[in-house]
mmCIF file as gemmi writes it, N, C-alpha and C atoms, coordinates in Angstrom:
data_model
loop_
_atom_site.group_PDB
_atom_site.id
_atom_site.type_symbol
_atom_site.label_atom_id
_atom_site.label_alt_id
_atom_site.label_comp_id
_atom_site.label_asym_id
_atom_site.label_entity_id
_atom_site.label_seq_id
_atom_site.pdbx_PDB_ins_code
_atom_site.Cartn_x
_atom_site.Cartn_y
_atom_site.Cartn_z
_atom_site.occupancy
_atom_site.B_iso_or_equiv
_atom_site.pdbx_formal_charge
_atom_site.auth_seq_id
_atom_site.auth_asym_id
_atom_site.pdbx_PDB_model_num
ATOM 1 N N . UNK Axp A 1 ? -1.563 -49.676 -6.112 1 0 ? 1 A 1
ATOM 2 C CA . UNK Axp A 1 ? -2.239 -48.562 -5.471 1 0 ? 1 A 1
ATOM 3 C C . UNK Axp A 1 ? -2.665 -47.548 -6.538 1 0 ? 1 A 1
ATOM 4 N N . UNK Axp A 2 ? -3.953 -46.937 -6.7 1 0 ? 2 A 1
ATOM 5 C CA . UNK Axp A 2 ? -4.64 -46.113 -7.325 1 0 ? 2 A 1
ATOM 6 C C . UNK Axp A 2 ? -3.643 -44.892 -7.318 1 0 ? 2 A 1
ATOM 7 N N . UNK Axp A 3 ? -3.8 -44.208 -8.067 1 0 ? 3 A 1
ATOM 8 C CA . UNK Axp A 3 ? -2.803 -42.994 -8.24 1 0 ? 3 A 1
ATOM 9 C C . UNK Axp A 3 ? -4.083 -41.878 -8.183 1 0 ? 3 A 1
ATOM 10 N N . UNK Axp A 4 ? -3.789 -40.936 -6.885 1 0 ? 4 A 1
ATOM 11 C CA . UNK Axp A 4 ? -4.526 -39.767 -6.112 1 0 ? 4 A 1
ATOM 12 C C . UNK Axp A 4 ? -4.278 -38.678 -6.826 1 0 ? 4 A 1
ATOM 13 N N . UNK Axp A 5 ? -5.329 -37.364 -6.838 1 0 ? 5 A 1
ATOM 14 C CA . UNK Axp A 5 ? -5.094 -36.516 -7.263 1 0 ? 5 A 1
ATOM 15 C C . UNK Axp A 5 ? -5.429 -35.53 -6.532 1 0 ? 5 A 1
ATOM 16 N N . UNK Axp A 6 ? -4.592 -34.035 -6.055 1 0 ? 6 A 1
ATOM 17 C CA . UNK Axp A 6 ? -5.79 -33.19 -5.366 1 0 ? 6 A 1
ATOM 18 C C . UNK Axp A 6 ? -6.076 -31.983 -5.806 1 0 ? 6 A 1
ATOM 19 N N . UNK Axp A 7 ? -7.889 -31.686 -5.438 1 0 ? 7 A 1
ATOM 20 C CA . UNK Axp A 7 ? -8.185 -30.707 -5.759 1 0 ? 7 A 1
ATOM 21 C C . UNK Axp A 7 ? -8.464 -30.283 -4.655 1 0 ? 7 A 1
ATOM 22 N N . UNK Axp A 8 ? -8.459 -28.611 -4.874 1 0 ? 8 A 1
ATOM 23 C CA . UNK Axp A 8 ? -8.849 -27.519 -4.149 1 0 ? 8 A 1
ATOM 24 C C . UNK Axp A 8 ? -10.506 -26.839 -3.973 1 0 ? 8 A 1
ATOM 25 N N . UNK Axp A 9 ? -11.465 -27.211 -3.222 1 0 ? 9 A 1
ATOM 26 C CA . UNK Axp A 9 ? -12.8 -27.109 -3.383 1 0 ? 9 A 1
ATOM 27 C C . UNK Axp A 9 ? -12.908 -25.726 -2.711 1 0 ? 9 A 1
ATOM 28 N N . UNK Axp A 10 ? -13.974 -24.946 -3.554 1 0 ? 10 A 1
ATOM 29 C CA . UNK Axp A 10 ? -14.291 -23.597 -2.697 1 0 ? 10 A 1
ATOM 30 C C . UNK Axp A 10 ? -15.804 -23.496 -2.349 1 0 ? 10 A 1
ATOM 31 N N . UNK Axp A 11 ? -15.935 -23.299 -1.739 1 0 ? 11 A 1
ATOM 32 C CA . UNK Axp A 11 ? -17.816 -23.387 -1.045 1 0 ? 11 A 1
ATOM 33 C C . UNK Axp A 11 ? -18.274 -22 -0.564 1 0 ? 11 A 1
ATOM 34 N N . UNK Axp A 12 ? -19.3 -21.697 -1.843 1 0 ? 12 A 1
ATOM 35 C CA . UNK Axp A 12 ? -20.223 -20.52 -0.97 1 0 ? 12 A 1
ATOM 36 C C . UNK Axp A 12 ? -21.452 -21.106 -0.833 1 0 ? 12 A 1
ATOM 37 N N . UNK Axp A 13 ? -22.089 -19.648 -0.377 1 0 ? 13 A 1
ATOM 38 C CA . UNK Axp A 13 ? -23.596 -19.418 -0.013 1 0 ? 13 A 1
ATOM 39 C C . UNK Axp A 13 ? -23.658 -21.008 0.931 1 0 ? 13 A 1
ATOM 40 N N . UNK Axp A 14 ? -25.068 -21.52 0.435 1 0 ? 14 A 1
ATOM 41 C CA . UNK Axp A 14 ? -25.556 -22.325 1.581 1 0 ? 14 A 1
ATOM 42 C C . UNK Axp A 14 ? -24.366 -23.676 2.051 1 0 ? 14 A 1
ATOM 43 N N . UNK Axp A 15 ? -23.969 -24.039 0.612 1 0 ? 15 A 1
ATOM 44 C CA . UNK Axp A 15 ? -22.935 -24.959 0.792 1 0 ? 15 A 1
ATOM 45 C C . UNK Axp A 15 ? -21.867 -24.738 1.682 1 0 ? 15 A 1
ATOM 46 N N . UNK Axp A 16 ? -21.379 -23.937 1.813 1 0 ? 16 A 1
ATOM 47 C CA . UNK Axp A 16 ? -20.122 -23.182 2.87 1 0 ? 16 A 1
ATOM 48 C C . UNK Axp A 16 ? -20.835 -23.155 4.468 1 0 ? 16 A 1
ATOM 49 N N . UNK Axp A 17 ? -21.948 -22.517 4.509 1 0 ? 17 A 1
ATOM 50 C CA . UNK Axp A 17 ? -22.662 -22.805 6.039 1 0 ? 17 A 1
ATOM 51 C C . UNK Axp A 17 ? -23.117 -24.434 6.141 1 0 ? 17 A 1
ATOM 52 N N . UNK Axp A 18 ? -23.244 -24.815 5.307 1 0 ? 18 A 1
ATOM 53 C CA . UNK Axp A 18 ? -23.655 -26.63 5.534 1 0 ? 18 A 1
ATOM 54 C C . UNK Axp A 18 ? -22.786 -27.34 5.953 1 0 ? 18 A 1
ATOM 55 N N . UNK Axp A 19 ? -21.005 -26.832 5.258 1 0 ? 19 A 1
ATOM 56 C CA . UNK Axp A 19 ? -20.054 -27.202 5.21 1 0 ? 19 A 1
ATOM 57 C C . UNK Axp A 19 ? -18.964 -26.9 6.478 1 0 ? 19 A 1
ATOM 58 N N . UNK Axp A 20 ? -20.033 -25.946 6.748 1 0 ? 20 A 1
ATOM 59 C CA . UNK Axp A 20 ? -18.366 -25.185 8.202 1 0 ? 20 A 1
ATOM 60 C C . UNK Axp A 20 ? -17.3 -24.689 7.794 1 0 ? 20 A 1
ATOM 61 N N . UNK Axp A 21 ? -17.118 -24.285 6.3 1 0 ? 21 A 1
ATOM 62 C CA . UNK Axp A 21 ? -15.79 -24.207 5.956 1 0 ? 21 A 1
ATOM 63 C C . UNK Axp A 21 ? -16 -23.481 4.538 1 0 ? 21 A 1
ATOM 64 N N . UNK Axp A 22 ? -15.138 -22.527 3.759 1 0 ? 22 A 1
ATOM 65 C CA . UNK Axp A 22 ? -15.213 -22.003 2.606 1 0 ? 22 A 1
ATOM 66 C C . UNK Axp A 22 ? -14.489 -22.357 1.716 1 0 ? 22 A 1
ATOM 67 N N . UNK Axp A 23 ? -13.588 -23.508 2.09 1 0 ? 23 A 1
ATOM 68 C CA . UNK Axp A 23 ? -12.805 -24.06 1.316 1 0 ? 23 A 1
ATOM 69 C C . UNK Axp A 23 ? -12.706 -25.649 1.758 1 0 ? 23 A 1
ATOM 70 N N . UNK Axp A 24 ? -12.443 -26.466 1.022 1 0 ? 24 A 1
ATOM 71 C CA . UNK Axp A 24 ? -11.548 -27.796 1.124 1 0 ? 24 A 1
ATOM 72 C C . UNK Axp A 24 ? -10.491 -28.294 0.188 1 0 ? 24 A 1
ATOM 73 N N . UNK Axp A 25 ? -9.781 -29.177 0.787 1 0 ? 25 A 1
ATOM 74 C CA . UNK Axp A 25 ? -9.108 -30.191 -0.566 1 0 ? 25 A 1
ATOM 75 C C . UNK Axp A 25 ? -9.809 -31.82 -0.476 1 0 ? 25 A 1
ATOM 76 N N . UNK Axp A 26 ? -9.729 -32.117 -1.305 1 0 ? 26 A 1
ATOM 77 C CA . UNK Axp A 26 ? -10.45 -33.502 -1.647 1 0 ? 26 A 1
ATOM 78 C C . UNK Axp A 26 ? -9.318 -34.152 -2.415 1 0 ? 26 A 1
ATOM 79 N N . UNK Axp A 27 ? -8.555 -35.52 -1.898 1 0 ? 27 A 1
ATOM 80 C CA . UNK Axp A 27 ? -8.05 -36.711 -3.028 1 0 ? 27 A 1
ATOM 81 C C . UNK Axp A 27 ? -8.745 -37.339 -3.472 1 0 ? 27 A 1
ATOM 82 N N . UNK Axp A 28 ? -8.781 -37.413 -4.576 1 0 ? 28 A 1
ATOM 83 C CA . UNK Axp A 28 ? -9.911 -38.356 -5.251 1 0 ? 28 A 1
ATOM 84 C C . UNK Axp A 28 ? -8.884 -38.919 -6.797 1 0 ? 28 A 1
ATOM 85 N N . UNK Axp A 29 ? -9.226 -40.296 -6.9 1 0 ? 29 A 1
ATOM 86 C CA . UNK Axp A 29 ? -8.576 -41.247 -7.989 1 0 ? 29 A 1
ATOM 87 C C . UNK Axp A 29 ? -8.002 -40.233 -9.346 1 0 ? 29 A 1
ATOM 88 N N . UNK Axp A 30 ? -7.382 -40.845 -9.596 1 0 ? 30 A 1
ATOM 89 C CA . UNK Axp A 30 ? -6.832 -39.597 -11.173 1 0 ? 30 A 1
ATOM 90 C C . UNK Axp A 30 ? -8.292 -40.587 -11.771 1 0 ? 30 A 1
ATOM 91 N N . UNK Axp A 31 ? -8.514 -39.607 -12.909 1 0 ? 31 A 1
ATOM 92 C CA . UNK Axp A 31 ? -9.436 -39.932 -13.969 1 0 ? 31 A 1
ATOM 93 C C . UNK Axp A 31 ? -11.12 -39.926 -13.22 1 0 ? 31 A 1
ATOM 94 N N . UNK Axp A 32 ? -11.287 -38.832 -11.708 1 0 ? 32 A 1
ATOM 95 C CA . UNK Axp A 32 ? -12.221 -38.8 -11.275 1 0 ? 32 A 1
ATOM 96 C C . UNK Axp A 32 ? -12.862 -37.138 -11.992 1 0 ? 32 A 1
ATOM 97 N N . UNK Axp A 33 ? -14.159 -37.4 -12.421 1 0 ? 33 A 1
ATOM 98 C CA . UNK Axp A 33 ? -15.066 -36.326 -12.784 1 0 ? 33 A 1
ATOM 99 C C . UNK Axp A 33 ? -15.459 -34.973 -11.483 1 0 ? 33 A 1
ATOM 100 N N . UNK Axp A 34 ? -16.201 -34.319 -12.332 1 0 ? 34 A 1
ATOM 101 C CA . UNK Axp A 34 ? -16.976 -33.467 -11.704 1 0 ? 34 A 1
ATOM 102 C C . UNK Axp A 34 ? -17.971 -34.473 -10.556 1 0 ? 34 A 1
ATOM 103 N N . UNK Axp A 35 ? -18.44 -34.872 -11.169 1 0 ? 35 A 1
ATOM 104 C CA . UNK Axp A 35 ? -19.47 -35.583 -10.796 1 0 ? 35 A 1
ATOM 105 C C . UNK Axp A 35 ? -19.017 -36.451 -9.322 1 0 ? 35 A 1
ATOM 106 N N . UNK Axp A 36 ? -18.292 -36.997 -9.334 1 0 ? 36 A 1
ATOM 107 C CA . UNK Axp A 36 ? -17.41 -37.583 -8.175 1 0 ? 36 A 1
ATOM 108 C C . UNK Axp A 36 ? -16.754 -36.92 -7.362 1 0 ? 36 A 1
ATOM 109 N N . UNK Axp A 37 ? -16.762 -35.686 -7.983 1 0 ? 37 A 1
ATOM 110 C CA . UNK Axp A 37 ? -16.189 -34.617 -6.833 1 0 ? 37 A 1
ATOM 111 C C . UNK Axp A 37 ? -17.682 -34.092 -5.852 1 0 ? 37 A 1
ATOM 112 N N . UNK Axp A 38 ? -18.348 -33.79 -6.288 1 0 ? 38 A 1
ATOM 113 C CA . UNK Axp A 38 ? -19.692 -33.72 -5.746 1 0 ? 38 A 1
ATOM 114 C C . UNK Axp A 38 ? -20.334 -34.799 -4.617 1 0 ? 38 A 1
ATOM 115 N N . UNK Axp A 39 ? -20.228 -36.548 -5.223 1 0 ? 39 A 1
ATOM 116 C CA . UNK Axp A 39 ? -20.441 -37.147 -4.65 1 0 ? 39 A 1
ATOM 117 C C . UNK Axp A 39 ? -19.631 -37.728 -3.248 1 0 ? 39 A 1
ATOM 118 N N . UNK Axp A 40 ? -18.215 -37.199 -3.607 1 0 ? 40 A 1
ATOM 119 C CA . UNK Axp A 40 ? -17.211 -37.185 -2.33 1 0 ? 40 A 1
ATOM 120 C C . UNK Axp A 40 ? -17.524 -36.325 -1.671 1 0 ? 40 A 1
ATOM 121 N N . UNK Axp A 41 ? -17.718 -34.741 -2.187 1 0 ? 41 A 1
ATOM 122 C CA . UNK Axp A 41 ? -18.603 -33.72 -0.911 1 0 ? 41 A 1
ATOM 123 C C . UNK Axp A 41 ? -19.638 -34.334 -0.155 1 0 ? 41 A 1
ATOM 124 N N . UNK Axp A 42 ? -20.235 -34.706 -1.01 1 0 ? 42 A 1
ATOM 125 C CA . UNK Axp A 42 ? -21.743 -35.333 -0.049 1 0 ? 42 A 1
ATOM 126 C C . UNK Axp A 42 ? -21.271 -36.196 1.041 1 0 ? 42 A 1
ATOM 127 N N . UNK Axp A 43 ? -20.504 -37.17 0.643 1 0 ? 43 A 1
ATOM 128 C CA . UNK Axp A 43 ? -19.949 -38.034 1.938 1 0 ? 43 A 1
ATOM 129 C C . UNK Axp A 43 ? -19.127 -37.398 3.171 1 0 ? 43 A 1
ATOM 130 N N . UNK Axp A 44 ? -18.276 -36.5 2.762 1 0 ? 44 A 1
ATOM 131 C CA . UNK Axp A 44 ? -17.238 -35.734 3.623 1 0 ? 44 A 1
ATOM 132 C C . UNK Axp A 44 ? -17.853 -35.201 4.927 1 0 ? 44 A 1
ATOM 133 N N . UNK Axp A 45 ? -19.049 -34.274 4.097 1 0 ? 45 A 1
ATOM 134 C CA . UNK Axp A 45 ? -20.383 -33.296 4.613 1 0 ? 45 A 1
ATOM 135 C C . UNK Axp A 45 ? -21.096 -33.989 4.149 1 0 ? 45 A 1
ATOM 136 N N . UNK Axp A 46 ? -21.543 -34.912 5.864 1 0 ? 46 A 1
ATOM 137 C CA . UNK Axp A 46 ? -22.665 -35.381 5.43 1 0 ? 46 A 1
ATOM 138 C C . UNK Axp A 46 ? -24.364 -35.003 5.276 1 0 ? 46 A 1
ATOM 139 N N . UNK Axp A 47 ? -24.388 -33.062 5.792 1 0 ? 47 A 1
ATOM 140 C CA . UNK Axp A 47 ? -25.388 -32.223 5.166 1 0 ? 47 A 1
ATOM 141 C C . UNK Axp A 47 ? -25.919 -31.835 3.745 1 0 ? 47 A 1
ATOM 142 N N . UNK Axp A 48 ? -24.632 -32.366 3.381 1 0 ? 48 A 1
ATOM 143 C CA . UNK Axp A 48 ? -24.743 -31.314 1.899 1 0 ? 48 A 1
ATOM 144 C C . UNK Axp A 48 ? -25.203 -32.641 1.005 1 0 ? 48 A 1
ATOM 145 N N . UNK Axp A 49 ? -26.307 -32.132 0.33 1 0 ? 49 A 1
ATOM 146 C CA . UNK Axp A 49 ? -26.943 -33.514 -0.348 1 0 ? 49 A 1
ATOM 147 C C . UNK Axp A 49 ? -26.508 -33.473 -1.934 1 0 ? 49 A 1
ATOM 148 N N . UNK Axp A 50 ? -26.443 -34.709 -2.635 1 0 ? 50 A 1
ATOM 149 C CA . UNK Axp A 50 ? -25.555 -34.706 -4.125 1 0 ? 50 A 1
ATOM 150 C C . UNK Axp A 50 ? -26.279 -34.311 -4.682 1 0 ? 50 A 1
ATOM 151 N N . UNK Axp A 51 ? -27.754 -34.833 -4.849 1 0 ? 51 A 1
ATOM 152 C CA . UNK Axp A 51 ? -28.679 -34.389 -5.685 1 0 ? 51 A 1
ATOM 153 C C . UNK Axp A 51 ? -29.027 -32.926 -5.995 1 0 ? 51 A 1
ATOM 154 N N . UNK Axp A 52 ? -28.871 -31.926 -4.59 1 0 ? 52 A 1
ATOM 155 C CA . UNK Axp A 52 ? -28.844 -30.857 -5.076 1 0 ? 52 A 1
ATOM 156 C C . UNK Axp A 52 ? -27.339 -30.122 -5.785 1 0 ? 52 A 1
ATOM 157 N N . UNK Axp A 53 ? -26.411 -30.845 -5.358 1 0 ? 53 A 1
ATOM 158 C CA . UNK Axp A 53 ? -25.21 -30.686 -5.408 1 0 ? 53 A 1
ATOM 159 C C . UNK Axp A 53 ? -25.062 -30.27 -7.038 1 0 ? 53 A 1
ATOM 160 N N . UNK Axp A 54 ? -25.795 -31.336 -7.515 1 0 ? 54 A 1
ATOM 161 C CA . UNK Axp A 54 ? -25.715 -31.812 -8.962 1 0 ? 54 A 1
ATOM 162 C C . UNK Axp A 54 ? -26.82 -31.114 -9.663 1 0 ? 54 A 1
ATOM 163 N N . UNK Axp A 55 ? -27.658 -30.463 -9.239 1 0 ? 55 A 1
ATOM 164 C CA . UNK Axp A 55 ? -28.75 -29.947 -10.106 1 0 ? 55 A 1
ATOM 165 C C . UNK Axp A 55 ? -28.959 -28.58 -9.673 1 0 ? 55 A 1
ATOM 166 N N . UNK Axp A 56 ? -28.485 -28.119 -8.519 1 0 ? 56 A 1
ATOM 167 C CA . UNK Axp A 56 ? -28.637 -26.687 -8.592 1 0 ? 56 A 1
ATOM 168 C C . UNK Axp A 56 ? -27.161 -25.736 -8.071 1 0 ? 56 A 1
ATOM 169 N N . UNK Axp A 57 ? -26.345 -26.351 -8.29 1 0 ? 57 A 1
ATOM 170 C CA . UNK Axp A 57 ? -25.39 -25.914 -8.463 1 0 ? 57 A 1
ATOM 171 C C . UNK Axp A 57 ? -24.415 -25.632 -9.796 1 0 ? 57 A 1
ATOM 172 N N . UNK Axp A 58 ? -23.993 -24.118 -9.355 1 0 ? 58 A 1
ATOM 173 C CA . UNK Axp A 58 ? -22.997 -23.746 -10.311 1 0 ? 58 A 1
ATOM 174 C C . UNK Axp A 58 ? -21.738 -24.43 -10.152 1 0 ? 58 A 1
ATOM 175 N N . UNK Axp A 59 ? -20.582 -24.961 -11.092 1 0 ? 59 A 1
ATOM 176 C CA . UNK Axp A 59 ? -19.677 -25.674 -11.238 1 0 ? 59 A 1
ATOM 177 C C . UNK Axp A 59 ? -18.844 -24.652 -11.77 1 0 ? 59 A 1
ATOM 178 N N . UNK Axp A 60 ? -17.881 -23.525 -11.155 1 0 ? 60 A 1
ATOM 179 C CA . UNK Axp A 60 ? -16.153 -23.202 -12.038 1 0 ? 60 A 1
ATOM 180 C C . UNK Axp A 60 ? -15.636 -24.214 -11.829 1 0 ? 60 A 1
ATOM 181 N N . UNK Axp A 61 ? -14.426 -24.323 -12.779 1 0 ? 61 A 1
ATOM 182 C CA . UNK Axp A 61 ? -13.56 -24.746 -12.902 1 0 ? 61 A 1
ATOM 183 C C . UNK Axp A 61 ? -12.364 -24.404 -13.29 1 0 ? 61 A 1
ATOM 184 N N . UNK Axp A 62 ? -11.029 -24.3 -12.321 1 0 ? 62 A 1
ATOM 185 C CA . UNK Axp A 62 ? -10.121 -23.229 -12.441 1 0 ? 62 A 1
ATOM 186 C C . UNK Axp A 62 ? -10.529 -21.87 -13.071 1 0 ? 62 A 1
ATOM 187 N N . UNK Axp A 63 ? -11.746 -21.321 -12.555 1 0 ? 63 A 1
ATOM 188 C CA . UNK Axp A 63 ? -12.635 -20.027 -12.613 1 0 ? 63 A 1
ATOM 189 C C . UNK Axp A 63 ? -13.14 -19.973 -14.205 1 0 ? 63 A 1
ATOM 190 N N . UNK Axp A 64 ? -13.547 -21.051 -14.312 1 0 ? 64 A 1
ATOM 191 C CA . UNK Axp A 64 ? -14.34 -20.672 -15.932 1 0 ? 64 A 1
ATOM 192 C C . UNK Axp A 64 ? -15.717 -22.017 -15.461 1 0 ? 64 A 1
ATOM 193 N N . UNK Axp A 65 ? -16.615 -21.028 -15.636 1 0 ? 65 A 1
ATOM 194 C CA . UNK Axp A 65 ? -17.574 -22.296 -15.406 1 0 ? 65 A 1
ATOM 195 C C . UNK Axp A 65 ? -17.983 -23.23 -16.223 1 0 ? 65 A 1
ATOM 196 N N . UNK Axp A 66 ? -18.737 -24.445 -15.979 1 0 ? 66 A 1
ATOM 197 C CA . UNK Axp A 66 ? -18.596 -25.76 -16.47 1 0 ? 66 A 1
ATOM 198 C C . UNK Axp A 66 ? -19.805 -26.198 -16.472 1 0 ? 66 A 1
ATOM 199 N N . UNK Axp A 67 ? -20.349 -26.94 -17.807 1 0 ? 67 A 1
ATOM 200 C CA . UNK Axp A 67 ? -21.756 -27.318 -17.669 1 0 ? 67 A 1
ATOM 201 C C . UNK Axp A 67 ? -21.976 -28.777 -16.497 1 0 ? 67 A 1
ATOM 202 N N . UNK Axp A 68 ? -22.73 -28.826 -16.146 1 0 ? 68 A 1
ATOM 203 C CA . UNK Axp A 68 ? -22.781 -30.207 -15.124 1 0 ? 68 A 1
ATOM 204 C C . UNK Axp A 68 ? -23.124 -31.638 -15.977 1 0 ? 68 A 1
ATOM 205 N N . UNK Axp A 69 ? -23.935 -30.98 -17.198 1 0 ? 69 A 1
ATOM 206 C CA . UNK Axp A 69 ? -23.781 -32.246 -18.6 1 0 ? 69 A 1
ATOM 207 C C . UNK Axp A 69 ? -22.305 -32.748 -18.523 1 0 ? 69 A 1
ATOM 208 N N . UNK Axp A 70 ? -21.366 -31.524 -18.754 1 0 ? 70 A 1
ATOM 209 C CA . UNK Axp A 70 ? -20.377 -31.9 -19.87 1 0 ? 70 A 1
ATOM 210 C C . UNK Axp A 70 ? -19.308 -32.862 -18.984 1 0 ? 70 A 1
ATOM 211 N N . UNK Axp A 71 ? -19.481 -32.676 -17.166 1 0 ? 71 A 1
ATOM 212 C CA . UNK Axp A 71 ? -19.135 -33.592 -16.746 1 0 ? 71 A 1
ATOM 213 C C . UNK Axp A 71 ? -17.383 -33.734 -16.511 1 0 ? 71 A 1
ATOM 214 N N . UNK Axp A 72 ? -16.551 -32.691 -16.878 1 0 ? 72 A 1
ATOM 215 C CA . UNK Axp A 72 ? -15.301 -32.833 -17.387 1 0 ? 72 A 1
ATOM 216 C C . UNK Axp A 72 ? -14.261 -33.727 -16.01 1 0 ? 72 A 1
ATOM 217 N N . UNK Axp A 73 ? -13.397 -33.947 -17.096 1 0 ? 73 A 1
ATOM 218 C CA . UNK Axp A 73 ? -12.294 -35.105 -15.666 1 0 ? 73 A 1
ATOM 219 C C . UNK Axp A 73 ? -11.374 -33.698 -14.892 1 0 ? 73 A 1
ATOM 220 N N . UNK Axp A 74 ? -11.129 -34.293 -14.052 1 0 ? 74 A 1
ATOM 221 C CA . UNK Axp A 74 ? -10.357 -33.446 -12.929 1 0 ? 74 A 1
ATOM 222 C C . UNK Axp A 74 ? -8.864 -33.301 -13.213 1 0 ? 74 A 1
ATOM 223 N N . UNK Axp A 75 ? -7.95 -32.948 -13.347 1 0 ? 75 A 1
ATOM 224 C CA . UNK Axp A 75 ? -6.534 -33.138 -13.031 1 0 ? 75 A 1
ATOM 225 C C . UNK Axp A 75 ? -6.093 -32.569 -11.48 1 0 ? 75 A 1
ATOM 226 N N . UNK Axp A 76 ? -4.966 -33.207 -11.192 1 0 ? 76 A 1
ATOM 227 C CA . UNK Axp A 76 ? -3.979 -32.494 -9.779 1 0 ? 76 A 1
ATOM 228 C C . UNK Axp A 76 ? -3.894 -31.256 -9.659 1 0 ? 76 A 1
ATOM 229 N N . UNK Axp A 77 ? -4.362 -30.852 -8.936 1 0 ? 77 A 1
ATOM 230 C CA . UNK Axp A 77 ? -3.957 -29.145 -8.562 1 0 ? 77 A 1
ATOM 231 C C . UNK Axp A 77 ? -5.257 -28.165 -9.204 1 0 ? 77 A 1
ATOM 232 N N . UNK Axp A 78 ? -5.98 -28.688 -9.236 1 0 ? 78 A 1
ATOM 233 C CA . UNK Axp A 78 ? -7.349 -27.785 -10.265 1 0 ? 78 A 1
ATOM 234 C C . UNK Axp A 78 ? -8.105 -27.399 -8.557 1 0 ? 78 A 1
ATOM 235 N N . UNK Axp A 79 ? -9.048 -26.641 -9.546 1 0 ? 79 A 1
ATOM 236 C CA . UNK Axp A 79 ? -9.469 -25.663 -8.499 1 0 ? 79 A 1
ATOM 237 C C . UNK Axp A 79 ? -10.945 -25.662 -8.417 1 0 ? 79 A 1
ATOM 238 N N . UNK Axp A 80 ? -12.176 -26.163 -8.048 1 0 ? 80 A 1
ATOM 239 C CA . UNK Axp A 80 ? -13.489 -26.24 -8.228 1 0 ? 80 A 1
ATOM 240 C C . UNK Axp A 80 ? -13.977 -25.649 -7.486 1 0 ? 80 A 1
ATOM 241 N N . UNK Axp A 81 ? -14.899 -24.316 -7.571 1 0 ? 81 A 1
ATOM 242 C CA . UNK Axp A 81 ? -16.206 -23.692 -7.134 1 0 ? 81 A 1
ATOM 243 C C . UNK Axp A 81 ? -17.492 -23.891 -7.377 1 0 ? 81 A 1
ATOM 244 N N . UNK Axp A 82 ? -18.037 -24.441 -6.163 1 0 ? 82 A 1
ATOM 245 C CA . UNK Axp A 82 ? -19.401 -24.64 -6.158 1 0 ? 82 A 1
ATOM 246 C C . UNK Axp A 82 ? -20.038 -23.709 -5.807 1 0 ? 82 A 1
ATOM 247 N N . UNK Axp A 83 ? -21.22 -23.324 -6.612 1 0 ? 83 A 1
ATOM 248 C CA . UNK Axp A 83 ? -22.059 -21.846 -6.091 1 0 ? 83 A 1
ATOM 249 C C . UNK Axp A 83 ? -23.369 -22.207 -6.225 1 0 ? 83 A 1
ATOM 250 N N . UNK Axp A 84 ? -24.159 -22.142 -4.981 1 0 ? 84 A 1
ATOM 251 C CA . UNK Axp A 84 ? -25.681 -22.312 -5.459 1 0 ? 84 A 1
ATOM 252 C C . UNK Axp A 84 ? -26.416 -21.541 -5.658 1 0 ? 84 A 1
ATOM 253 N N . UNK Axp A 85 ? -27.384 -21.914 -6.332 1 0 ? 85 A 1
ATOM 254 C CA . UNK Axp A 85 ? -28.29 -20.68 -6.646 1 0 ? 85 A 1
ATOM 255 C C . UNK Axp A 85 ? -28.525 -19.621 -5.299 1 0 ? 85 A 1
ATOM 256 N N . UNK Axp A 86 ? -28.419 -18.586 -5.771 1 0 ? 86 A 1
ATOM 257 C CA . UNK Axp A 86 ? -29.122 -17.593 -5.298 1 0 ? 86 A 1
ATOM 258 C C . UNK Axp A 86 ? -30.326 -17.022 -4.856 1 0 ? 86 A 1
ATOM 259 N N . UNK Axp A 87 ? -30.753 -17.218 -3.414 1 0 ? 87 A 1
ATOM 260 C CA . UNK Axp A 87 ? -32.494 -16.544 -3.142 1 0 ? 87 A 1
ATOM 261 C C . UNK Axp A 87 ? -32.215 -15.717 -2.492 1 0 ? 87 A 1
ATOM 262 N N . UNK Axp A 88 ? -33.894 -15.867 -1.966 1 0 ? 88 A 1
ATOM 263 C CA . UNK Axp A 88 ? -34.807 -14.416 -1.87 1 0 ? 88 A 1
ATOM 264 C C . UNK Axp A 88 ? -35.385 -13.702 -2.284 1 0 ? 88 A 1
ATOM 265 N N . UNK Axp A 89 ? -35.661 -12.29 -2.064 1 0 ? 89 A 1
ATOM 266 C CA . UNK Axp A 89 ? -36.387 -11.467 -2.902 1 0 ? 89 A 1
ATOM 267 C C . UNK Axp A 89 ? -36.136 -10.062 -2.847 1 0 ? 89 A 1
């Protein structure tokens, strides 16, 4: 059996109304990325699309933000904020 890890997901702006919720936890495999955390949102919520997930979203990580290049691995108990851009005028 795969050995699980969990993180703590926080959701604003549009993602959080897409989502119904301002927070989640997600298990996802030890040695799972950013990137897979995103693509498990997309499935969970099946509104919230990866592609934007992944290109116009801000990424913290345990509150220091994170390039979406750099891609980093997850550990147990970490903490990820997704923030999307900001509109209007």
């Amino acid at each position: 059996m795969e050995e699980q890890i969990t993180v703590k997901v926080l959701l604003f702006a549009s993602a959080r109304e897409l989502a119904q919720s301002s927070e989640c936890t997600l298990e996802l495999p030890r040695g799972s990325k950013t990137s897979d955390l995103r693509r498990a949102l997309a499935s969970k919520f099946k509104l919230l699309d990866v592609t934007s997930l992944a290109m116009d979203t801000a990424i913290a990580l345990n509150q220091a933000y994170v390039s979406v290049d750099d891609d980093p691995v997850l550990s147990n108990g970490d903490e990820v904020a997704l923030i999307p851009p900001i509109s209007g005028g």
